[in-house]
N, C-alpha and C positions, 0 to 999 in steps of 0.2 A: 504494500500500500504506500501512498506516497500523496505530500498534498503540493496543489500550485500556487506559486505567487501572483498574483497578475497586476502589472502596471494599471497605470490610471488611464489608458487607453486601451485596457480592455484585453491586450495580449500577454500570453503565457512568458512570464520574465525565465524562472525556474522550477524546477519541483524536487521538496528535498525528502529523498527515502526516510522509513520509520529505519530507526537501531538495527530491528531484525529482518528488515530488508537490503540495507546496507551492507550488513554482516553476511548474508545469504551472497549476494553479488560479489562481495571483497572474497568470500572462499573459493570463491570459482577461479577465480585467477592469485592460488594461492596462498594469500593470507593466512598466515593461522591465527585461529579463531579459538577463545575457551568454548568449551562445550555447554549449552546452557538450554535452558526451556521455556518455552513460552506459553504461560497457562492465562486464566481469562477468572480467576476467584480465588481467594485467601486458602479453601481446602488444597487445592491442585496447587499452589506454592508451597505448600507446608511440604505436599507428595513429591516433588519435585526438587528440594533440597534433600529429603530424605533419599532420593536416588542419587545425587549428586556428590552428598557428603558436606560436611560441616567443616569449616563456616562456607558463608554462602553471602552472596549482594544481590540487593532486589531492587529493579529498576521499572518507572512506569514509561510505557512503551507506546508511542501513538503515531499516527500519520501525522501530526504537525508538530512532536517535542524534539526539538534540536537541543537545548539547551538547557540538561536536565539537572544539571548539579546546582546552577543560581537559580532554578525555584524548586530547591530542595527535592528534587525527585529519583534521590540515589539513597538506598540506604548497605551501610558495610558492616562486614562481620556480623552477620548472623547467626549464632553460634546453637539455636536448638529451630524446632519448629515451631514453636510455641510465637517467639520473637520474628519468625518470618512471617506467620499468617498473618500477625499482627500490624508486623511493615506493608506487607499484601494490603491489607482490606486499605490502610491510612495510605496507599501510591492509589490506591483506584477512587479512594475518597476526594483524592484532590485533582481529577480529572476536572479541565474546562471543557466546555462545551467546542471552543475551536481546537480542540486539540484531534478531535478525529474519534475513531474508532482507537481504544486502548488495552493494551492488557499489562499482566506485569511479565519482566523475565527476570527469570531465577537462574545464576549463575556462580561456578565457583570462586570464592575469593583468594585472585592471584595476590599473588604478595612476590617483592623484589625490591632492593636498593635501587637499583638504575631504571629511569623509564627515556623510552626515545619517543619522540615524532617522525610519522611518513606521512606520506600523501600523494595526491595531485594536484598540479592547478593550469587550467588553461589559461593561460599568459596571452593578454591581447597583443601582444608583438612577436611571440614566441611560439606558442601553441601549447601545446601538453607538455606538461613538467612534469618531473618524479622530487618530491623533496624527502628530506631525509631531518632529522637535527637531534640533541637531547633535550628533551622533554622533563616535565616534573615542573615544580614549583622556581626551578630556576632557570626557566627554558627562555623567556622572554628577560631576564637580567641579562642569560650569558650570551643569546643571540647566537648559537653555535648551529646553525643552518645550511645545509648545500645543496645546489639541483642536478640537475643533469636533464634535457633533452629526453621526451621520451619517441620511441621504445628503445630501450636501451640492453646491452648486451652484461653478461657477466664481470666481463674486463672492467667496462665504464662504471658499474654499480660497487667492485672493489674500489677504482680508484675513491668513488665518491663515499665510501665509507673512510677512506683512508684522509680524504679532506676533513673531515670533521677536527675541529682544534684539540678539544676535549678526549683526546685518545686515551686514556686510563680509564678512563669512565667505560670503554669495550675492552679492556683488561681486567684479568683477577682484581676483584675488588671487593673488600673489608669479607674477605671467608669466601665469597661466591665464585665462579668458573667466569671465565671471560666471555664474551659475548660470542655466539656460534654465526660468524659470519659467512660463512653457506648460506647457512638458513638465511639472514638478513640480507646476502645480497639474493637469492632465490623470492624474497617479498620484495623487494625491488623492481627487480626483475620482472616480476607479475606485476606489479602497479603502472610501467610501463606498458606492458602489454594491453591492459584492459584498456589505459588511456588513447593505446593508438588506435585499439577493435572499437571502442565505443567513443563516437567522436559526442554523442550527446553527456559523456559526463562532464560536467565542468568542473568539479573540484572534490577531490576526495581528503577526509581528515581523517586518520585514526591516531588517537590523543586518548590515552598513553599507549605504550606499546611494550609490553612492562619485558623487562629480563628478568627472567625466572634466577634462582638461586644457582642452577643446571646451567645456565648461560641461553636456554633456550627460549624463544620469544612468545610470546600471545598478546595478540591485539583486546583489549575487554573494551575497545567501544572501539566504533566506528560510524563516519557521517559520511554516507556518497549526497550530492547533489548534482540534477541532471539539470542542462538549459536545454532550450529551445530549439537555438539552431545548431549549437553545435561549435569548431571553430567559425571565428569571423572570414569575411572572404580577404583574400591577400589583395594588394593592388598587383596589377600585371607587370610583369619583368621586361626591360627591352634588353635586346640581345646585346654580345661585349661590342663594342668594333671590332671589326676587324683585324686581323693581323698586317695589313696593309695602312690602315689607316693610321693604326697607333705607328707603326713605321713611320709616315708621315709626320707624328707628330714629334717624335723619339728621336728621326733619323733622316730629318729634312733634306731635300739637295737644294732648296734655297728657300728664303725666309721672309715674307713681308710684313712690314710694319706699318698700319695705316696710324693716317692721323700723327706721324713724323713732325718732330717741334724743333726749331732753332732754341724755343727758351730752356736751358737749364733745368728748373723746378716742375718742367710738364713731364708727364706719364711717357706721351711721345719722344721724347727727348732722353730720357732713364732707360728706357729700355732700349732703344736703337743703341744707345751709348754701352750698355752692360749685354748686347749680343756679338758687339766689335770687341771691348774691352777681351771678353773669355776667351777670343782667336778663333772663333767660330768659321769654317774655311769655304761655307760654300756661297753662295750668291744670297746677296744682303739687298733686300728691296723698301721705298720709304712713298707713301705716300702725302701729298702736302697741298692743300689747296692754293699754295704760291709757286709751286714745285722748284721749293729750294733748297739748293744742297745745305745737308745737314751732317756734321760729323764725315763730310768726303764723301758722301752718299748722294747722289743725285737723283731727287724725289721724283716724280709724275704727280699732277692733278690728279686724274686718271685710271683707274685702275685697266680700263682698255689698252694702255698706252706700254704695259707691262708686257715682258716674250711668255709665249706661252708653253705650257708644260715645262717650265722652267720653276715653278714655286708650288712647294708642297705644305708648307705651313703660314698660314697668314695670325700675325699677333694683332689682336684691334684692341685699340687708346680712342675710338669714336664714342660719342652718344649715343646710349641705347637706338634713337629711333632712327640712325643713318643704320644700323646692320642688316637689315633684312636685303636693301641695295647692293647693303657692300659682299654680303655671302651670294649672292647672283651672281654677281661680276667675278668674285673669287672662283667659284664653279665655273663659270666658263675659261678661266685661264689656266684649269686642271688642279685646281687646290684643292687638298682634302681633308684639310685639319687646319681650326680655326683654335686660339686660345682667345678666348674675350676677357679685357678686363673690365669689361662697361659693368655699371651701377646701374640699380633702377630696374631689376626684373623682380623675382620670386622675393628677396627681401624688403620690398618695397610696398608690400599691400595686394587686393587683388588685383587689381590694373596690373600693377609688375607681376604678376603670378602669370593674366591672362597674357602678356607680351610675350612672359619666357615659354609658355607652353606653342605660343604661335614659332616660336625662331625654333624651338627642337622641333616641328613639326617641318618647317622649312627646312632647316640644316638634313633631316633625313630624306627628304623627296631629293637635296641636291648629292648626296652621298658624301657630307662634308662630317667628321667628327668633330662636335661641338664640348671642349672644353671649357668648364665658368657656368654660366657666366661668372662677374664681380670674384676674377681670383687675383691671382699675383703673379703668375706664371710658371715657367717649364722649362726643366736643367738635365740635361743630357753631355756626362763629359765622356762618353767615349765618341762624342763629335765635336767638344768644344763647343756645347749650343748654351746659353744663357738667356731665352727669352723671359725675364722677367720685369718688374717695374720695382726690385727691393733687392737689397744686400744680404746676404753675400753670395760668392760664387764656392763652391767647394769643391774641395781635390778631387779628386777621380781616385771610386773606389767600389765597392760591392753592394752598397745596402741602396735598395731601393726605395722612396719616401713618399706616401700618398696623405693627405692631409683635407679634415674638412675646413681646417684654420691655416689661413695663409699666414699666421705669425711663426706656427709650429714650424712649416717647414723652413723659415730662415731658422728658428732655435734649434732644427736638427744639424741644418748645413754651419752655421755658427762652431756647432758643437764638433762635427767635421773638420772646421780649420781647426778650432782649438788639441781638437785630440790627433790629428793628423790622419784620422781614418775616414777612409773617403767613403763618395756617395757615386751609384751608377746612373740616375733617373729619381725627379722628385718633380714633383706635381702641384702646386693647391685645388685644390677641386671645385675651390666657389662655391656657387649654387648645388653645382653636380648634379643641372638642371638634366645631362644625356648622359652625362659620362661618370660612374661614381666611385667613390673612394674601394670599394671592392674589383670595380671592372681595370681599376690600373695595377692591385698587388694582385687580380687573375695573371696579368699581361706579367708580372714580371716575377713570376713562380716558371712562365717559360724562357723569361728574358737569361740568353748567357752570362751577358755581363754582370745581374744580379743573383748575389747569393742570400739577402734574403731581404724578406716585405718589414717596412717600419711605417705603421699607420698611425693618426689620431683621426679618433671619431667622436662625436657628441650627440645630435641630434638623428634618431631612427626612426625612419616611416616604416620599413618592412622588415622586423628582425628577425622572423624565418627566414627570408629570402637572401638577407644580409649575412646570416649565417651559414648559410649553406653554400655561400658561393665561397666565403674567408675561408671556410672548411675544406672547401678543392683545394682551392690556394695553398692552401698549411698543408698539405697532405704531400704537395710535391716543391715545397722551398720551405725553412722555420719561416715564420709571421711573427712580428711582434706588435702588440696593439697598447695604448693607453688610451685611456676614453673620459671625456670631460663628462660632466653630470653624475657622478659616483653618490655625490649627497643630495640631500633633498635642495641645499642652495644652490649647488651646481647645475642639477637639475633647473632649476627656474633659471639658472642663467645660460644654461643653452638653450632651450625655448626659446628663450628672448632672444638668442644669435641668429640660430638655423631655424627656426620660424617649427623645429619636430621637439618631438617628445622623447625626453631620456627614460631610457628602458629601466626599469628594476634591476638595480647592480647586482644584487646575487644571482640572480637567475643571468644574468649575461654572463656573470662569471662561470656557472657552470655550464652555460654555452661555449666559451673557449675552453674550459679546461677537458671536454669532450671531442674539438677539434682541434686538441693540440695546438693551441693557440700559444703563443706567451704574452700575458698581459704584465703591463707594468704599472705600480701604484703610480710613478712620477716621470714628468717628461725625459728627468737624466737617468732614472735606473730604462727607460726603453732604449734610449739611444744610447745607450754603453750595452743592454742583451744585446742588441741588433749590433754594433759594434763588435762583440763579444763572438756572436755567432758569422759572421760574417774574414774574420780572421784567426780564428782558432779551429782546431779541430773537435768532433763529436768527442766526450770520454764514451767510453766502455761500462762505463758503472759508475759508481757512485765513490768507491775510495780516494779521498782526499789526505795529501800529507802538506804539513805549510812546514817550510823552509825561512828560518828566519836568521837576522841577527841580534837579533835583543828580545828578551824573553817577553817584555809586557805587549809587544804589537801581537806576539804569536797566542800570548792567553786570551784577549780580545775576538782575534781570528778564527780561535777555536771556538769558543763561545757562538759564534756567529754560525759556522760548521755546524755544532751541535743543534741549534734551535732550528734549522733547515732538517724539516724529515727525510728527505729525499737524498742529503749530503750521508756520508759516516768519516767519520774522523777517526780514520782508520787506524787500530794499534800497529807498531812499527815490529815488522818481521824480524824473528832473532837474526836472520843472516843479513838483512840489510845494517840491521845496529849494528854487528859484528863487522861488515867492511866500513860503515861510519865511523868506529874505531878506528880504525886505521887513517882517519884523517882529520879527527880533530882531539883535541887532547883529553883527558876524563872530566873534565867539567861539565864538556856538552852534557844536555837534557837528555839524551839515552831513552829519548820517547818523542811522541809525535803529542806538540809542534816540536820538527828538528831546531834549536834552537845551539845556534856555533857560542854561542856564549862568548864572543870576542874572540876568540881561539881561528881565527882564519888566518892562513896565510898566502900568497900570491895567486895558487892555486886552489884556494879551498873550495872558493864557494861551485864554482863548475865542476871542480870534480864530484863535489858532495852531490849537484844536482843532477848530475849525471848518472850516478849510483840508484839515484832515487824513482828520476827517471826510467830510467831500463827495467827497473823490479818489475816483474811481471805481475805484481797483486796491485801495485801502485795505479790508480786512473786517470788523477789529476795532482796536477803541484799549485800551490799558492808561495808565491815569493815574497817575501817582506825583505826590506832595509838596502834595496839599490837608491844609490845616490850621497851614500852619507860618504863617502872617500871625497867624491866633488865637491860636495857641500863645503866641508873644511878647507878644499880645494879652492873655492870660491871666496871663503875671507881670508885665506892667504894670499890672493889675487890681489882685492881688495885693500889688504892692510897695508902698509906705510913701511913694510919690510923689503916687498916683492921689488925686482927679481932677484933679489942678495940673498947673502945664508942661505943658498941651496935651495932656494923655495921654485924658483923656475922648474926644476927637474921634478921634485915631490906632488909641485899641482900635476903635472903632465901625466908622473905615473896615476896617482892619482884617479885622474879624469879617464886616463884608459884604462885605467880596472873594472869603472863603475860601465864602461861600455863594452868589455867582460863579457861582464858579468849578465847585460842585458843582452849579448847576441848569444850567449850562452844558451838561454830561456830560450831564445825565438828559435835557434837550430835543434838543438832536444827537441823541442815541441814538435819543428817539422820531420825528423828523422826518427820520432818516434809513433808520432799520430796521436800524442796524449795534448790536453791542454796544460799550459803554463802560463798562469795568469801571475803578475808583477805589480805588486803595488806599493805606493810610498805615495806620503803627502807633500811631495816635493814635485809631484804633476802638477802641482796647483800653486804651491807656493812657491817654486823656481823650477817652472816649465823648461827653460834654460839649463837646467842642470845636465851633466853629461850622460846620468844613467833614464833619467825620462824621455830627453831629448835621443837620444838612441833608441828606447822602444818605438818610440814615432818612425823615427827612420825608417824602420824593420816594419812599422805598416800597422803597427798591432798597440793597442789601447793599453794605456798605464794606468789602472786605479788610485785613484786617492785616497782608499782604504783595503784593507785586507776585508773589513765588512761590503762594500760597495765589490770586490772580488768575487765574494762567497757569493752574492745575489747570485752575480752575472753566470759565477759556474751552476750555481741552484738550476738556475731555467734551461743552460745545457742539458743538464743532469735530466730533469723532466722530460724536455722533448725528445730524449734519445729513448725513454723508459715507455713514452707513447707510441712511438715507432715500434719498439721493440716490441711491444706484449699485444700489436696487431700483425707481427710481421713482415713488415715495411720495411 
């Protein structure tokens, strides 16, 4: 039995099963369920605990009670029948008349320390969820919650047991067995399943889900609710461009610039200026209603006046309402990729909503791909291309950049020069009125030159569709994502930007962690994973050893090692100590973190890492304390002695120890296939030093912490582990 809600217009909102019809439906797709009865009078509850056994909990049971504990209609420990009939008659005494058709049930009273939460929820952006979290009277203080995607496999349902923070709480605990996670990922499991067979349930709750003493589960309540339609309809998907087009847009043979300015401080002027500047080699075109040369460019009025099949990429600096003109004309001179930086469409109200829907409409009947509108532009250095209207320009290197905020992607490229690890393709996406921040890290999951996707995203119209496409994507390059709106402020503050709705953060989050996504809480731990992943190699596993020279960086580092589940701070193999022995004196630490205790000499530290290195049990190194020989280096430079008393020779050796010691890390790393991550706070606060300034060299990111290291290695760690236990 089940009753409906109906809106004030008359239609069926939801309709929410009684206890023992939810319970009936949650079995079928495996839930365990206590065993309990459902009688309809005080005598047949008294009979009914008597078969069941003592104690017992008696609940009144109706087509409309959802909510039976706040109007008292749960009674516990029942301990003869005398005491249950009596609950019996006083649960059926206190039927309302809207409550439906009632009876009571009689069920045994579980008892357990530990209670979890599951469920479902259909996610207006997502669709059917599976949640999981611990439950009890501290479930909403601790917030210990996680989804996943349904219908969901064994693998996904372990990992999502394994997110939960609170892991002691499914271990031995105060006398009891740990939790039987079989069994929990097997209720998983099925709560997926029913949610993807029955599109009409919308959200299922069983609250508590208690652990038995045995470790073994039982649901004693459960609340299915069915809606109407089912999921919502998605909006339609337009297909990626092309592989042709985004060439055009990626790998132009030449490039026009409309709306070209003599003045300095115009749009037209910055960008013509910063596509020369970058040495961009192929043919550079300007349009100008004076048609004058601009930066050695000499403009056209005209866009007829231009050679044809000659320009593959037109950059537009015009006002919204010259484009529709100017993409005609660009089509007939064989263009096929426009970036717009005009203002004035979709962020603008509905007029600019209905302008921008009319120019993607045009741009597709001329077969032009329409990036933007209102972005900032497009960086492609394995051509030297720089169409943008903003600083800076970055090295050429591996990570690809898609952005719904054209600020992020200067703060990725920024980050680029600053760390020396370059960028192959970076994007702002604007509007992302045709082309969207998914369809550019599809395109460069294929791209050679990129090894892997760095996204920021905020506002989400379709976040099935959003996520199934990042999910290709991640499947065949790592992805790293950070995402504006994570709080309820953030949220209002993308709204306000991208004119969409910020999804529910846990549940996006257990959308990436489903497709191996990497997200990042902050814009600098994304762009150091993606850094990270982009110049280092996959590990192997999870064994980490940190390599230090001073004991307090290496307690810190471990620490950090330690609180990462997915790290292990792995104990040091007697045959590794025993040839560290042999190279540094008995002081060292004689445990992981390797810490030389000042005990190095010319050769120490390479050899040591090299020992460490090659261990076959070893998966990853963490290096602390490059840089400090230069440092000292550096105010012997500096002081008022130099280059007397010998100091000339001392900085020198000095300076080439500490760059050692860094091509040490980079050639291990490469000769052995392991990562060897290096970090010192001397990246930051004397970038200039010779041991930072050599890991730049070598191409590969220097951390400013052993902790900012450990992230970077974590999210390795992760996506190898996702690959792994699918196959991949």
């Amino acid at each position: 039995m089940a009753t409906a809600d109906v809106t004030s217009s008359g239609t069926t909102a939801h309709t929410t099963l009684s206890e023992r019809d939810s319970k009936t439906l949650l079995a079928e797709f495996g839930v365990p369920i206590a065993a309990e009865r459902l009688v309809n009078d005080a005598s047949a509850a008294g009979a009914a605990a008597d078969e069941l056994g003592y104690p017992v909990v008696a609940k009144l049971n109706g087509d409309a009670i959802a909510h039976k504990t706040e109007r008292g209609l749960v009674r516990l420990r029942l301990g003869d029948r005398r005491s249950v009939e009596a609950a019996a008659a006083d649960l059926l005494a206190a039927a309302r008349r809207d409550d439906g058709d009632v009876s009571v049930l009689v069920a045994p009273m579980i008892s357990g320390n530990r209670e979890l939460i599951a469920g479902v929820i259909r996610d207006p952006q997502f669709g059917p969820t599976v949640m999981l979290g611990i439950g009890g009277i501290l479930a909403e203080a601790v917030a210990d919650v996680v989804f996943r995607p349904a219908p969901l496999d064994a693998i996904t349902a372990a990992e999502m047991i394994g997110d939960l923070a609170t892991q002691k709480l499914l271990g031995a605990f105060r006398g009891e067995d740990e939790v039987d996670r079989s069994q929990l990922v097997a209720l998983l499991v099925g709560l997926g399943r029913l949610a993807d067979e029955r599109s009409d349930v919308a959200s299922v709750d069983i609250n508590p889900l208690i652990v038995q003493p045995d470790g073994r589960l039982v649901a004693v309540d459960g609340l299915v609710e069915l809606g109407a339609d089912g999921d919502a309809p998605r909006p339609s998907s337009r297909p990626r461009p092309s592989a042709e087009q985004f060439r055009a847009l990626f790998d132009p043979r030449g490039v026009l610039v409309t709306g070209a300015s003599t003045h300095p401080g115009k749009f037209g002027f910055v960008s013509l200026h910063n596509l020369l500047a970058a040495g961009y080699a192929g043919g550079v075109y300007g349009t100008n209603l004076k048609g004058e040369e601009v930066l050695g460019v000499k403009t056209v009025a005209d866009i007829a006046d231009l050679p044809d099949d000659a320009i593959d990429l037109v950059f537009v600096c015009t006002p919204a309402a010259a484009n529709p003109d100017l993409l005609r004309a660009c089509a007939a001179k064989g263009i096929t990729a426009a970036f717009l930086t005009s203002a004035g469409y979709g962020e603008a109200g509905d007029e600019g909503r209905a302008a921008e829907a009319e120019l993607v409409a045009l741009a597709d009947e001329l077969g032009i791909l329409l990036a933007g509108p209102n972005g900032q532009g497009v960086v492609s250095t394995p051509v030297d291309l720089c169409a943008q209207i903003v600083a800076p320009y970055p090295p050429a290197g591996r990570i690809g950049v898609a952005s719904q905020s054209g600020n992020f992607v200067s703060s990725f490229m920024n980050m680029s020069r600053a760390s020396g690890v370059g960028i192959s393709r970076a994007v702002s996406a604007g509007n992302a009125a045709a082309v969207t921040v998914a369809d550019y890290l599809d395109w460069y999951a294929d791209d050679e030159a990129t090894a892997v996707g760095l996204a920021y995203v905020e506002g989400i119209v379709d976040g099935r569709g959003l996520m199934d496409r990042l999910a290709e994507a991640a499947a065949r390059k790592p992805l790293v994502l950070v995402k504006g709106g994570a709080t309820e402020g953030g949220a209002q503050a993308a709204a306000s930007h991208t004119g969409a709705l910020a999804a529910n953060d846990k549940i996006f989050d257990g959308e990436c962690r489903a497709a191996g996504i990497t997200r990042a809480a902050t814009v600098t731990e994304a762009f150091e994973a993606a850094a990270t992943f982009a110049t280092q190699p996959l590990p192997s596993g999870p064994n980490t050893i940190v390599l230090t020279t001073a004991g307090g960086w290496g307690v810190v580092t471990a620490d950090a090692i330690t609180r990462d589940s997915d790290l292990v701070l792995m104990d040091l193999p007697a045959d590794l100590q025993a040839a560290i022995d042999e190279k540094l004196p008995p002081r060292w630490s004689r445990n992981n973190p390797v810490d030389c205790a000042g005990g190095e000499t010319r050769d120490t530290i390479p050899e040591v890492m090299e020992l460490i290195a090659r261990h076959p049990a070893v998966d990853a190194i963490i290096y602390l304390g490059l840089g400090i020989q230069s440092n000292q280096a550096r105010m012997m430079r500096d002081g008022r002695f130099y280059p007397d008393h010998g100091l000339e020779r001392i900085v020198a050796y000095h300076e080439r120890q500490d760059e050692r010691f860094a091509e040490a890390a980079h050639d291990l790393s490469v000769s052995t296939g392991k990562p060897i991550l290096v970090a010192t706070e001397l990246a930051v606060a004397d970038p200039d030093n010779a041991g930072p300034a050599t890991v730049r060299r070598l191409g590969r990111l220097c951390y400013a912490s052993g902790g900012d290291a450990v992230t970077a290695l974590g999210h390795l760690v992760r996506y190898r582990k996702h690959r792994e236990a699918r196959g991949e």
